[in-house]
ROKE-568899 format. One record per atom (N, C-alpha, C): atom name; y, x negated, z negated. Coordinates in steps of 0.02 Angstrom, whole numbers, padded with zeros to 5 digits, m for minus. Layout:
<rs>
(r CA (Y X Z))
...
</rs>
This chain:
<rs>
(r N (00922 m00283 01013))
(r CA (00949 m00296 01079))
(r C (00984 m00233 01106))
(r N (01040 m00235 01149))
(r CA (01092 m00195 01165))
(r C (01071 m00166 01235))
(r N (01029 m00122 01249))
(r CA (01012 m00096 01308))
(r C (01060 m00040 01367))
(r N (01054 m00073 01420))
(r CA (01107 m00024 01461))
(r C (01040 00014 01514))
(r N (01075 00066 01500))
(r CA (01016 00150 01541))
(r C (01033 00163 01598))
(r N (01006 00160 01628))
(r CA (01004 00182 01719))
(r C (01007 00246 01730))
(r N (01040 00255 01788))
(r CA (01030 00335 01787))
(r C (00996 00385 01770))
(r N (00938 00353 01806))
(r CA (00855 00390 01801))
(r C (00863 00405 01703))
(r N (00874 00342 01660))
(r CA (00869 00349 01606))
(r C (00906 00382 01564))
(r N (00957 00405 01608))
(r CA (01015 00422 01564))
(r C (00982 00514 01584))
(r N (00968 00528 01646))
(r CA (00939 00588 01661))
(r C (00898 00616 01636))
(r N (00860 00570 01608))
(r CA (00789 00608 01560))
(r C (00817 00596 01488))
(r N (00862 00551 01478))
(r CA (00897 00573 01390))
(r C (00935 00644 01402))
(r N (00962 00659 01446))
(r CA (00991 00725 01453))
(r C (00969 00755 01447))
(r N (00892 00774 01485))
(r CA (00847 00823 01481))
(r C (00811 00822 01414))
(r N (00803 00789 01389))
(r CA (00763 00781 01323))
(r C (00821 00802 01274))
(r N (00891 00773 01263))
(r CA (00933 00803 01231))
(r C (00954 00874 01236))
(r N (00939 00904 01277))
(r CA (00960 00980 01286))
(r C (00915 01016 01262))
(r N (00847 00979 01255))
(r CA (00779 01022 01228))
(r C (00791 01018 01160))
(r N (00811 00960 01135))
(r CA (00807 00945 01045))
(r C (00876 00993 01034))
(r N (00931 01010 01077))
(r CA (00994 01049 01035))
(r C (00956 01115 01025))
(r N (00908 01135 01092))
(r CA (00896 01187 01089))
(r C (00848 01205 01018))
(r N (00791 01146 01015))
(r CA (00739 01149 00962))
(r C (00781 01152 00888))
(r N (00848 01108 00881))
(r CA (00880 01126 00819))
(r C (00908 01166 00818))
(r N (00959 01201 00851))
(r CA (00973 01304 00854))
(r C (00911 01330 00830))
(r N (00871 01326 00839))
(r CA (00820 01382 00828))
(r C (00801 01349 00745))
(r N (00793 01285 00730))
(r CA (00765 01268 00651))
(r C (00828 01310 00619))
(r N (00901 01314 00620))
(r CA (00956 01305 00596))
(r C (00932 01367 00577))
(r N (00910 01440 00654))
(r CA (00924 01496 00632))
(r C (00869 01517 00573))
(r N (00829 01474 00589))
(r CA (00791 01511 00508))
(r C (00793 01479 00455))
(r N (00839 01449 00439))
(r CA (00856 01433 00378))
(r C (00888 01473 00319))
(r N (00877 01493 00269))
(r CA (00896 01574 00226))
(r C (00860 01549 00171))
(r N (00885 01572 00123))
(r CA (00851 01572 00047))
(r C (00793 01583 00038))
(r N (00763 01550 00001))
(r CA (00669 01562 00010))
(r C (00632 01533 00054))
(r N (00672 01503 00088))
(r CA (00632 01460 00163))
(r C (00605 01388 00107))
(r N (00547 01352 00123))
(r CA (00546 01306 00121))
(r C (00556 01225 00182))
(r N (00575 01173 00140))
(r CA (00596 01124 00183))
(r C (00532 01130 00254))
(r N (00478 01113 00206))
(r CA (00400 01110 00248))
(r C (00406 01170 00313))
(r N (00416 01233 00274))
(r CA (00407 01289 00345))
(r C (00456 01264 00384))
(r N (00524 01236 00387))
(r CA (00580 01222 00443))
(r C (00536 01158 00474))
(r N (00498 01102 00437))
(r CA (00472 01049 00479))
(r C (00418 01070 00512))
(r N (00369 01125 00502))
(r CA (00307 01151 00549))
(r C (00359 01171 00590))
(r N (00412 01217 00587))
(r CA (00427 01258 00644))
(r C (00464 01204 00712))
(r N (00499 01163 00675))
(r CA (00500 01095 00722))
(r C (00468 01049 00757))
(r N (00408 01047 00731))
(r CA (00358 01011 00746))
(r C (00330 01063 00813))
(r N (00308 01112 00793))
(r CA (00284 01174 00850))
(r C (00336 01147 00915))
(r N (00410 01168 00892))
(r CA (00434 01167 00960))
(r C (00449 01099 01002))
(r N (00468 01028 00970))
(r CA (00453 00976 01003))
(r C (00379 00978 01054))
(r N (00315 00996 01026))
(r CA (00260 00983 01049))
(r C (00269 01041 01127))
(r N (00304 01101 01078))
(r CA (00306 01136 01161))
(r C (00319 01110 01212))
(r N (00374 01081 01210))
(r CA (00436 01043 01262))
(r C (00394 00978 01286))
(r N (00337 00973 01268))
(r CA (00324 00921 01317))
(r C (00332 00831 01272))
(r N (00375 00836 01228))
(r CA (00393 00789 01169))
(r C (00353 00764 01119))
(r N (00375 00718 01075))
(r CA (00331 00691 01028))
(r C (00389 00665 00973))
(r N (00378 00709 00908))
(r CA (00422 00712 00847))
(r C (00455 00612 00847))
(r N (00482 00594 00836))
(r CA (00530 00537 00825))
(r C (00523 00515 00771))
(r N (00526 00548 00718))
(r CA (00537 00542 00646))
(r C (00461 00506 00608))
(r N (00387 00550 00641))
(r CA (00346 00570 00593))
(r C (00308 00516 00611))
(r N (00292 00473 00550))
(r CA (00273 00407 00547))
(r C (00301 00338 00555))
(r N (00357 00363 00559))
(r CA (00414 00300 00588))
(r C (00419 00279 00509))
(r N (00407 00190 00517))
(r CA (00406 00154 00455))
(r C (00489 00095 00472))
(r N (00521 00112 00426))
(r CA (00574 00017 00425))
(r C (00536 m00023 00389))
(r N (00563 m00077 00369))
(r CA (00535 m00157 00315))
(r C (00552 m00136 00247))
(r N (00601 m00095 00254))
(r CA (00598 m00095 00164))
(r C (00557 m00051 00153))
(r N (00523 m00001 00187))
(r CA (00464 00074 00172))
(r C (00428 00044 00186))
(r N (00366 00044 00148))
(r CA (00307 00033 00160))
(r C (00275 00109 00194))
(r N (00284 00145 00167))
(r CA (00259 00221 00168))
(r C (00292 00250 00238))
(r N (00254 00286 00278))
(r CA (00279 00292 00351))
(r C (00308 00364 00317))
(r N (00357 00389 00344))
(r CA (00399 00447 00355))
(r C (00347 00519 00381))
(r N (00343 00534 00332))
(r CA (00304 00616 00329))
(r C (00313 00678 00385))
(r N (00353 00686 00385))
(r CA (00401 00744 00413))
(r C (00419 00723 00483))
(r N (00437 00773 00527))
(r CA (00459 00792 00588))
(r C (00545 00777 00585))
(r N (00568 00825 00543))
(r CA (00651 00821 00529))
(r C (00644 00788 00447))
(r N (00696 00769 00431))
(r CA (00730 00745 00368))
(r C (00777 00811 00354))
(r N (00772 00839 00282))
(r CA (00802 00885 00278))
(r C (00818 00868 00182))
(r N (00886 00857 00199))
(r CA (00933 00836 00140))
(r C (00974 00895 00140))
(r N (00963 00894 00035))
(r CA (00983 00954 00015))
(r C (01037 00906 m00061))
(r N (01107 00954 m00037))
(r CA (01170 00948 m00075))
(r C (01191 00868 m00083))
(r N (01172 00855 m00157))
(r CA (01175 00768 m00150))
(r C (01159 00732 m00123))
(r N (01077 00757 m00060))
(r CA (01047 00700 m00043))
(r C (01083 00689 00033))
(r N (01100 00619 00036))
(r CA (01120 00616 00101))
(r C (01081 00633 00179))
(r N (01037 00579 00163))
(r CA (01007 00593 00224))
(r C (00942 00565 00198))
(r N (00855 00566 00252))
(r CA (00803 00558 00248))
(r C (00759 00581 00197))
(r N (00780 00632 00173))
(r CA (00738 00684 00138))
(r C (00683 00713 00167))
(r N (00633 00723 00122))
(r CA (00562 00735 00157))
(r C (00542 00813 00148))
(r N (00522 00843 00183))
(r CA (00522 00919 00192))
(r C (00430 00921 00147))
(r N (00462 00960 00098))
(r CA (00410 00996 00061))
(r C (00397 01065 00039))
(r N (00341 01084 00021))
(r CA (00317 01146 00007))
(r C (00369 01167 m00039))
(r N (00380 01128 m00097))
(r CA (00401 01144 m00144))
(r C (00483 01168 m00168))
(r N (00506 01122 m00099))
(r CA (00587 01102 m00084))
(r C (00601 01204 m00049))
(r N (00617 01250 m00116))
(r CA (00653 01310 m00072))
(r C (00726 01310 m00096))
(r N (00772 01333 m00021))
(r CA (00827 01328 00002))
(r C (00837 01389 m00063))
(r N (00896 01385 m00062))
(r CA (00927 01448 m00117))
(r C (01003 01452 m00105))
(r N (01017 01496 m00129))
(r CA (01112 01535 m00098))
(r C (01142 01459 m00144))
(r N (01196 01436 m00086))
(r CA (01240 01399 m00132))
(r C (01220 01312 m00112))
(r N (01174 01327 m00086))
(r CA (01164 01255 m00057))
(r C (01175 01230 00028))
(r N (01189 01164 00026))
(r CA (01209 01141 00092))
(r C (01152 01107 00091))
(r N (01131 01108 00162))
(r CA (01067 01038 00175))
(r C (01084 01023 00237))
(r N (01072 00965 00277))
(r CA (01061 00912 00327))
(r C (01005 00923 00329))
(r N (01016 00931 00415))
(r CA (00942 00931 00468))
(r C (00957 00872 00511))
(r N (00901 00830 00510))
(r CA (00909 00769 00561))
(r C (00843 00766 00595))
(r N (00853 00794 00667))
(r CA (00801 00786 00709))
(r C (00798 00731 00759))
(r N (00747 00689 00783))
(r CA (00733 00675 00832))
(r C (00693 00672 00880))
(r N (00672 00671 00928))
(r CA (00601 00667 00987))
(r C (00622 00595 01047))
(r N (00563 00591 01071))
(r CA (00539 00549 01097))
(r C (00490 00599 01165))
(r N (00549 00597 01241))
(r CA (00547 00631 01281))
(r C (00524 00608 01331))
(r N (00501 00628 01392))
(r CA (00453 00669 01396))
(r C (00386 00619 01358))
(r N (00338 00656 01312))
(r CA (00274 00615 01264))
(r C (00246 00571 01313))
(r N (00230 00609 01373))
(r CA (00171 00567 01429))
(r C (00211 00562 01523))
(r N (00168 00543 01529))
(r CA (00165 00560 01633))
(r C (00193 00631 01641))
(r N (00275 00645 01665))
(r CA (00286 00703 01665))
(r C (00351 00708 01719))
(r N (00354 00750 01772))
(r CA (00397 00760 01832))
(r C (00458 00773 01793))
(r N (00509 00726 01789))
(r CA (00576 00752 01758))
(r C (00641 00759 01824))
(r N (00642 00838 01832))
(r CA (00678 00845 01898))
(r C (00670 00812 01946))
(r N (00722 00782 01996))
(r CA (00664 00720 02046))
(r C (00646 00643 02029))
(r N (00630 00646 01967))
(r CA (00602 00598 01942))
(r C (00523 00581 01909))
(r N (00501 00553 01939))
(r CA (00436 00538 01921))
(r C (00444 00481 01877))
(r N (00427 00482 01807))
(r CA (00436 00448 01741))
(r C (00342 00452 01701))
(r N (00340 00395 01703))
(r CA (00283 00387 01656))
(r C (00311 00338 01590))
(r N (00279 00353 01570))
(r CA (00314 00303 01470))
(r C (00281 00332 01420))
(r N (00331 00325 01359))
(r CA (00309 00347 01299))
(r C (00364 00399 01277))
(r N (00403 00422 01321))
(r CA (00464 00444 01311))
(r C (00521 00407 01305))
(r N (00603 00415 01286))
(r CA (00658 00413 01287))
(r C (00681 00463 01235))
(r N (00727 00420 01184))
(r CA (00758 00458 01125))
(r C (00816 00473 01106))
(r N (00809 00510 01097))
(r CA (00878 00554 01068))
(r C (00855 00585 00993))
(r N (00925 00591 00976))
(r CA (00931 00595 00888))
(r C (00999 00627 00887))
(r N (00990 00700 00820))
(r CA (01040 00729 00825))
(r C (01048 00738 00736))
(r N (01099 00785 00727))
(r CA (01105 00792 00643))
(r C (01164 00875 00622))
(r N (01130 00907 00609))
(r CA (01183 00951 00577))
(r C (01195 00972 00487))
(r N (01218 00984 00462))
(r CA (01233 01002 00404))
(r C (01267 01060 00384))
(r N (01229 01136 00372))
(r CA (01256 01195 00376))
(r C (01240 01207 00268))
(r N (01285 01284 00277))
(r CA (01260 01308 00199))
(r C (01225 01362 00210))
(r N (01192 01349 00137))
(r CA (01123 01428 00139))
(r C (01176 01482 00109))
(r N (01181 01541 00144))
(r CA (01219 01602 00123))
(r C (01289 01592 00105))
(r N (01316 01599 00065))
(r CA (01379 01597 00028))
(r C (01404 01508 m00023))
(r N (01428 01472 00005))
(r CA (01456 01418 m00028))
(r C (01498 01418 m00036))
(r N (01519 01380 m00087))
(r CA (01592 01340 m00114))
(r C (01630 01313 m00054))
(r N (01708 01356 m00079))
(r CA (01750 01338 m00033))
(r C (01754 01240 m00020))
(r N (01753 01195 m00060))
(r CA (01751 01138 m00063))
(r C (01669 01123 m00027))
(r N (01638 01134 m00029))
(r CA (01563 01125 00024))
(r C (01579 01137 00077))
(r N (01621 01199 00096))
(r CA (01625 01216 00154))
(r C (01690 01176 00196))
(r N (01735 01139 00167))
(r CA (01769 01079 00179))
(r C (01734 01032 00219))
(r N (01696 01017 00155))
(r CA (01646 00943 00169))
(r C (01627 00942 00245))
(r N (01593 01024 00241))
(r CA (01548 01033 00323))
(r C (01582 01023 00375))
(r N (01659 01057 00386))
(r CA (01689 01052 00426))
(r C (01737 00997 00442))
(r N (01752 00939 00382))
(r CA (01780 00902 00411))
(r C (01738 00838 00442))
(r N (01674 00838 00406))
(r CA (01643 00802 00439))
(r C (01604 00798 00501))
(r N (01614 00866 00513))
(r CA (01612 00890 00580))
(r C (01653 00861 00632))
(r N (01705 00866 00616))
(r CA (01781 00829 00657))
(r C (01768 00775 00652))
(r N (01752 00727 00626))
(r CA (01746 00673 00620))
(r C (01702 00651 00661))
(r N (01642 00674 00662))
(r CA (01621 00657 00723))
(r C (01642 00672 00813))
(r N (01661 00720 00802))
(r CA (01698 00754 00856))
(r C (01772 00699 00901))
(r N (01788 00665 00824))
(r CA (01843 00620 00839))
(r C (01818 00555 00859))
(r N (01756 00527 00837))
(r CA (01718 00486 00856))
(r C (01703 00476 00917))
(r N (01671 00521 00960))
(r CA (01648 00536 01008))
(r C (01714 00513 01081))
(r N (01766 00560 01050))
(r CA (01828 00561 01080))
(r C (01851 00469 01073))
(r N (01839 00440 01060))
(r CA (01847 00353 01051))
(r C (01799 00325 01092))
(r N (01760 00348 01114))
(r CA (01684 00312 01187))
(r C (01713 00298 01231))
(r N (01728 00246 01271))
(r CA (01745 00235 01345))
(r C (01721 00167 01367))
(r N (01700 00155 01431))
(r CA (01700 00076 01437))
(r C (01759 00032 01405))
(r N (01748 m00020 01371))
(r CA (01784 m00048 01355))
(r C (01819 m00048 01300))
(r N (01801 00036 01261))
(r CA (01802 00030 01183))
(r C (01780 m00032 01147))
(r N (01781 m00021 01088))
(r CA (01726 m00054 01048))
(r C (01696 m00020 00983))
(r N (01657 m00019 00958))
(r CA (01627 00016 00884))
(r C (01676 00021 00840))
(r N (01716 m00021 00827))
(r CA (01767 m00029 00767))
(r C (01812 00024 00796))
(r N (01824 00042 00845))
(r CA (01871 00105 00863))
(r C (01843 00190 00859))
(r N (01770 00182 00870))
(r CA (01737 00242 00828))
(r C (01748 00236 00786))
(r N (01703 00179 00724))
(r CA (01735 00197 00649))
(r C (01820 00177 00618))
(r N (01842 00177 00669))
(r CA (01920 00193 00634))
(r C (01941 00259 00661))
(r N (01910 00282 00698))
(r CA (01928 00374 00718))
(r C (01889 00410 00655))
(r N (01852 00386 00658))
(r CA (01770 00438 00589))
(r C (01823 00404 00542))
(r N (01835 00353 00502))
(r CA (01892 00332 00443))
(r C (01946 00383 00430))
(r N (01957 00366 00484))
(r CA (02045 00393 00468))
(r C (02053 00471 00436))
(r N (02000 00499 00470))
(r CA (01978 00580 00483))
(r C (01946 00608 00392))
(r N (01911 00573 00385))
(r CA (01864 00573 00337))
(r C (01936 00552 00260))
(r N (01946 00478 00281))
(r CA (01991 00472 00221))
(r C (02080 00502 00224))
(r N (02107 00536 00277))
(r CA (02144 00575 00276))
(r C (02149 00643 00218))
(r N (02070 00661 00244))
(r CA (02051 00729 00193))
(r C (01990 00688 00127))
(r N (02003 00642 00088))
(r CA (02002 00635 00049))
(r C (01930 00640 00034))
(r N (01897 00618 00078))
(r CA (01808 00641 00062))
(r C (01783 00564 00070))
(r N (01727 00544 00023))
(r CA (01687 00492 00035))
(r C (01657 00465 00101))
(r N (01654 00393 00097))
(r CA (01635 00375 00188))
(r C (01592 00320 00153))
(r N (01523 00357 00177))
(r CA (01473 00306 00147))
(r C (01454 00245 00203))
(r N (01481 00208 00171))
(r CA (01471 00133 00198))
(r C (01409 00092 00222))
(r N (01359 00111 00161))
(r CA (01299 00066 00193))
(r C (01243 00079 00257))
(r N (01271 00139 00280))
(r CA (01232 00176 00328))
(r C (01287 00216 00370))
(r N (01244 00178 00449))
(r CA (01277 00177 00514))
(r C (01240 00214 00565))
(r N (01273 00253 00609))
(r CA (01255 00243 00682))
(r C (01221 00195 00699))
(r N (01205 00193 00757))
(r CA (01165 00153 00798))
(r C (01141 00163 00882))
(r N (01132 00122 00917))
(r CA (01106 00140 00981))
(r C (01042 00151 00968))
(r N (01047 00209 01040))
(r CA (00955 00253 01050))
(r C (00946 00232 01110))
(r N (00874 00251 01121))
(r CA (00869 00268 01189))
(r C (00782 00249 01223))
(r N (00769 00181 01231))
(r CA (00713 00154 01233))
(r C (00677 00159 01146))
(r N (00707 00147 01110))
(r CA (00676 00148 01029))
(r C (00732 00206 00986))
(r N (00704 00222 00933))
(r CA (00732 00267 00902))
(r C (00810 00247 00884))
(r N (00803 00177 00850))
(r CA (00864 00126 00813))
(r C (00875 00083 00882))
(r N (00898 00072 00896))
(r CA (00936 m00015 00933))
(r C (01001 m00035 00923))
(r N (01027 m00092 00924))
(r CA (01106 m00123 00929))
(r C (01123 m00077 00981))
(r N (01179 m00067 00968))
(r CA (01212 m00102 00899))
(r C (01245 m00068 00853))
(r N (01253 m00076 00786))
(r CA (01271 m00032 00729))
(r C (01331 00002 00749))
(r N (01331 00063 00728))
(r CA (01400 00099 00749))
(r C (01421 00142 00665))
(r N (01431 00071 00620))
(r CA (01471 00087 00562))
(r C (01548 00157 00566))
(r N (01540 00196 00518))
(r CA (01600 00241 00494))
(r C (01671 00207 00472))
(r N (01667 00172 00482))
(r CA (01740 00133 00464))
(r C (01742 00055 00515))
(r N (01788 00061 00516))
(r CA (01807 m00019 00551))
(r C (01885 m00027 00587))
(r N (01900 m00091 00620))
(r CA (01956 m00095 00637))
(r C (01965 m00080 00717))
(r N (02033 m00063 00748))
(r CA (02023 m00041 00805))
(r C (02024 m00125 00859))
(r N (01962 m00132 00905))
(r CA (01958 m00178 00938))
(r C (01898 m00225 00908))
(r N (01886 m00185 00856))
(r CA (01830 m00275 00828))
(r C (01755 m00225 00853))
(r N (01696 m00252 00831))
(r CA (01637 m00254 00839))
(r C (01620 m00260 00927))
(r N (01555 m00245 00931))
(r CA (01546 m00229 00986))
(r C (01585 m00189 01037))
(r N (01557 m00227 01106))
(r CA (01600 m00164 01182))
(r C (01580 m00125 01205))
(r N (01580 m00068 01206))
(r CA (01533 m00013 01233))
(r C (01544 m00015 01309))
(r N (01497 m00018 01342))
(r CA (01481 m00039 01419))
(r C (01459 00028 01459))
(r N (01460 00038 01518))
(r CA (01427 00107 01545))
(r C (01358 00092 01546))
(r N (01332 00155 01519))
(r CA (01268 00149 01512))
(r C (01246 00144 01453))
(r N (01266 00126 01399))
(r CA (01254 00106 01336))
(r C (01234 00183 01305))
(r N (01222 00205 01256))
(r CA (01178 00275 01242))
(r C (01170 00255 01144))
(r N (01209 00269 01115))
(r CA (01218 00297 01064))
(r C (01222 00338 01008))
(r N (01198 00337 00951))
(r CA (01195 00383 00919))
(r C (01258 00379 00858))
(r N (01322 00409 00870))
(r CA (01354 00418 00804))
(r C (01343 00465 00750))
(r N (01353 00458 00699))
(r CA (01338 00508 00655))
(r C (01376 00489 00574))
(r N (01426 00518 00546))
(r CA (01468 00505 00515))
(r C (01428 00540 00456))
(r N (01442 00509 00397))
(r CA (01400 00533 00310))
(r C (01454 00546 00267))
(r N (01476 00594 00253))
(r CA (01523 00578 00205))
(r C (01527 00640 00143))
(r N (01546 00620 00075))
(r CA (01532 00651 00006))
(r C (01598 00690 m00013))
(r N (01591 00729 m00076))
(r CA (01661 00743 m00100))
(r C (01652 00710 m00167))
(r N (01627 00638 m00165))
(r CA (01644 00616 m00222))
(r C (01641 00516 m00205))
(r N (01593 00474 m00212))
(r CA (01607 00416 m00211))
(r C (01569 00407 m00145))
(r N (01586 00334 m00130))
(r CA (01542 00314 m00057))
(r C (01480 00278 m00073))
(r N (01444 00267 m00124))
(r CA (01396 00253 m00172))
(r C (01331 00266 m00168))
(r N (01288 00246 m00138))
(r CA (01200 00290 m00147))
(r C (01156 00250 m00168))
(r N (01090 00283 m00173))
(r CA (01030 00263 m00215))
(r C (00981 00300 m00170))
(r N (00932 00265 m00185))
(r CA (00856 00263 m00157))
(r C (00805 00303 m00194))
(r N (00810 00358 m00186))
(r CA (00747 00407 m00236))
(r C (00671 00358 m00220))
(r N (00627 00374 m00270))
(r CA (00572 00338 m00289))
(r C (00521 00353 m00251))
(r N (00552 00416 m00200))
(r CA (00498 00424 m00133))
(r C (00506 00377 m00081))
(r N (00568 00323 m00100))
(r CA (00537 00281 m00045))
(r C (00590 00279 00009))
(r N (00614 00362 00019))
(r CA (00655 00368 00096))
(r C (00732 00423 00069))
(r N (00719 00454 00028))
(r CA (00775 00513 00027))
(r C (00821 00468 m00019))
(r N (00907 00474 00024))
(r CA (00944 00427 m00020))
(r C (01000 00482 m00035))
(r N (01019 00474 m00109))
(r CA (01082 00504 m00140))
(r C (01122 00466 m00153))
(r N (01169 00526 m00170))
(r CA (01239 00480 m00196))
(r C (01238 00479 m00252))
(r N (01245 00422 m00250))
(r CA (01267 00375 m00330))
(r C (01277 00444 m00394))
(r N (01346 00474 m00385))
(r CA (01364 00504 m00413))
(r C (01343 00589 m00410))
(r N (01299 00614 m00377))
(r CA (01270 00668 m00400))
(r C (01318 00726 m00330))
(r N (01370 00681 m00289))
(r CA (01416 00737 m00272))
(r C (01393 00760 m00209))
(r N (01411 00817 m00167))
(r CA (01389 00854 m00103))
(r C (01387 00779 m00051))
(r N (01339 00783 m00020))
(r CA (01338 00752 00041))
(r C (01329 00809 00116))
(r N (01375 00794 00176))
(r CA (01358 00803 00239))
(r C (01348 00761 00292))
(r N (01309 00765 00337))
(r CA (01276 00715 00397))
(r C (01285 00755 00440))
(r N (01320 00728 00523))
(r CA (01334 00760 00600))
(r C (01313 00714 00622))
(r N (01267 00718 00698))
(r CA (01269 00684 00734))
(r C (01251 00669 00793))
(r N (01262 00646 00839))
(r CA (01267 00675 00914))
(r C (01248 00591 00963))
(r N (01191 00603 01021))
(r CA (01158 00560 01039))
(r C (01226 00553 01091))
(r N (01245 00502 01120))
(r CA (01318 00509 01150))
(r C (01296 00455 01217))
(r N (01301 00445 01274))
(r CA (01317 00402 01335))
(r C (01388 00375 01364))
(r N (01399 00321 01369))
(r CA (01438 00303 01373))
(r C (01456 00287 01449))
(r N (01506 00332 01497))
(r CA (01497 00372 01562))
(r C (01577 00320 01572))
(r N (01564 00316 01638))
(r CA (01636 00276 01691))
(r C (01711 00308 01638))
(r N (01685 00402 01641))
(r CA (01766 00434 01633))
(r C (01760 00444 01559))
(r N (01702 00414 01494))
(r CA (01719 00408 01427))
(r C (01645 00436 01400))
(r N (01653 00471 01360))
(r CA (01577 00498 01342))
(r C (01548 00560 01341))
(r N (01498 00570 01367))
(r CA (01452 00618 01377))
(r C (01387 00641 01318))
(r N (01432 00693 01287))
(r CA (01387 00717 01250))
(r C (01291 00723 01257))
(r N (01227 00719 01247))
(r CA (01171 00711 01274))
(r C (01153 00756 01233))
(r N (01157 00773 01165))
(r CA (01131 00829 01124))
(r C (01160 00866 01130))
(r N (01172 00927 01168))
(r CA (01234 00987 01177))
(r C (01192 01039 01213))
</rs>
């Protein structure tokens, strides 16, 4: 179901989104060779709990997982796209790119949000970056930055009266201009009351079709794209998916509101 956010709601995704940009700056900065995935998900976990929050990610089950989701962040390394599980064992090393995908669930309990008195389970927001450890390949460092823009161009397509198919023909165009994979089977989506809600906000589409983005509506885009096929597979853990073909994957992505004068960034 396609939920529209009230002020009040859109005020405490703000506030909760400014805590998670802040909580992922700080995972990003200690990321360095020798780090393991696990130490970046304790150190995440620590600072959600500071803020008053409750991790998003950790235990969250879909229908095809039986197995609830381990980890705080998903932290995908080179091929893996996205939902990688942070382990002891997983250390970062020079030359690699990984995806950080955080989310929380704001404020956890009964908590004064500016002049708002809010009791719940929280309000969510979901973000995504994809940096390199030390020194990478000029072609990695492509990947990062155009898929960067791509979301950036995405974002720039939000207004009442858009529709989804005009995000993913901004993330398209951007992506297959510079010649990089646009993985298809995995979309955006609206946030806000639940982690996932309608409606899908696919990387490709035509301008005017899918859904209308309405004020109020609260979104998460986030564009995936490879330097090799648009192709993935399901590792045998259940949740971490690669590409088909073995090639770099990057993930961006930004919890977005959809405001009278167009869109308002919420993770910033």
């Amino acid at each position: 179901m396609i939920t529209i956010k009230t002020k009040e709601e859109i005020e405490i995704l703000r506030e909760g989104g400014k805590y998670l940009a802040e909580i992922l700056q700080k995972v990003v900065a200690a990321v360095k060779p020798g780090v393991s995935t696990l130490e970046l998900d304790g150190l995440a976990e620590g600072l959600i709990l500071d803020c008053g929050g409750k991790p998003a990610f950790k235990g969250y089950r879909i229908k095809e997982v039986h197995t609830p989701f381990p980890g705080t962040i998903c932290t995908s390394i080179n091929d893996e796209v996205v939902h990688g599980i942070p382990q002891k064992n997983r250390v970062l090393k020079e030359g690699d790119i990984i995806g950080i995908d955080i989310g929380m669930a704001w404020p956890a309990d009964k908590y004064q949000v500016s002049s708002i008195k809010y009791q719940g389970r929280g309000l969510f927001t979901d973000m995504a970056v994809t940096i390199g450890i030390g020194k990478i390949s000029a072609e990695a460092e492509r990947l990062i930055r155009i898929t960067q823009e791509a979301l950036d161009m995405g974002i720039q397509a939000v207004k009442p009266g858009a529709h989804t198919g005009d995000i993913g023909t901004a993330v398209e165009s951007h992506l297959k201009k510079n010649k990089l994979g646009i993985i298809r089977d995995l979309a955006g989506h609206g946030v806000g009351h639940e982690l996932h809600e309608e409606p899908l906000i696919p990387n490709f589409g035509k301008k005017g079709a899918g859904t209308e983005l309405r004020e109020g509506m609260v979104i998460a885009i986030e564009p995936m794209a490879t330097l090799g096929d648009w192709r993935i597979k399901l590792d045998r853990d259940e949740w971490t998916i690669h590409t088909a073909d073995q090639s770099s994957a990057a993930h961006f992505e930004h919890t977005v509101a959809v405001m009278k004068d167009g869109a308002e960034v919420l993770t910033r």
